[in-house]
N, C-alpha and C positions, 0 to 999 in steps of 0.2 A: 777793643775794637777788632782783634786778629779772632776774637770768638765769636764774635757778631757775623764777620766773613765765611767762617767755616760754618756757620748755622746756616747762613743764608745758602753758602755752596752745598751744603745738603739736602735742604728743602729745593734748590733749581735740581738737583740729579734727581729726587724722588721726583718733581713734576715730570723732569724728561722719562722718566721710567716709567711713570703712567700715560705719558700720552702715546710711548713706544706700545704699551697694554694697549689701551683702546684701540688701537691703529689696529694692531693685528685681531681683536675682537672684531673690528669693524668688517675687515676683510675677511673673515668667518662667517660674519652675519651677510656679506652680500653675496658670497659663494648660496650659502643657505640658499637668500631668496631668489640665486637665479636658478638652481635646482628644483625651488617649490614653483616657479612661473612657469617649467618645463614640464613638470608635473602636471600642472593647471590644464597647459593648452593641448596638453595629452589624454587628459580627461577628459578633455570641451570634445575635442577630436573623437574619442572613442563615445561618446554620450551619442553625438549628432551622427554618427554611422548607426548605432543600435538604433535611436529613433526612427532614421530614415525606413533600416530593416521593418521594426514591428509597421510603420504606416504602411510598407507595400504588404506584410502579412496579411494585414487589416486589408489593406484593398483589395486582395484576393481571397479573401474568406469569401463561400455561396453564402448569400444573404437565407434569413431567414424565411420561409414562406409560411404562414398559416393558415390554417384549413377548417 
């Protein structure tokens, strides 16, 4: 029976050790994704300025006339 306890108490310390793993993976992985959302709306951001740019380029371009 005292080996049954110590099998068990070893298998509960591996689970706690893995879910102390995960934990800290997890909080890796949401660091990541609030980096890449930062990233994102910094894109979106710099996208919708260049666009804006080329439209006004575009609307000051002299049209073309043909003869």
């Amino acid at each position: 029976m005292n080996s049954e306890l110590e099998a068990l108490e070893t298998k509960i310390e591996q689970v706690v050790a893995l879910v102390h793993q995960l934990r800290a993976e997890n909080e890796v992985l949401r660091n990541q994704l609030t980096t890449a959302e930062g990233e994102r709306l910094h894109l979106r951001a710099t996208m919708s300025t260049a666009r804006e740019r080329l439209e006004g380029l575009v609307a000051n371009m002299p049209e073309e006339t043909q003869e």
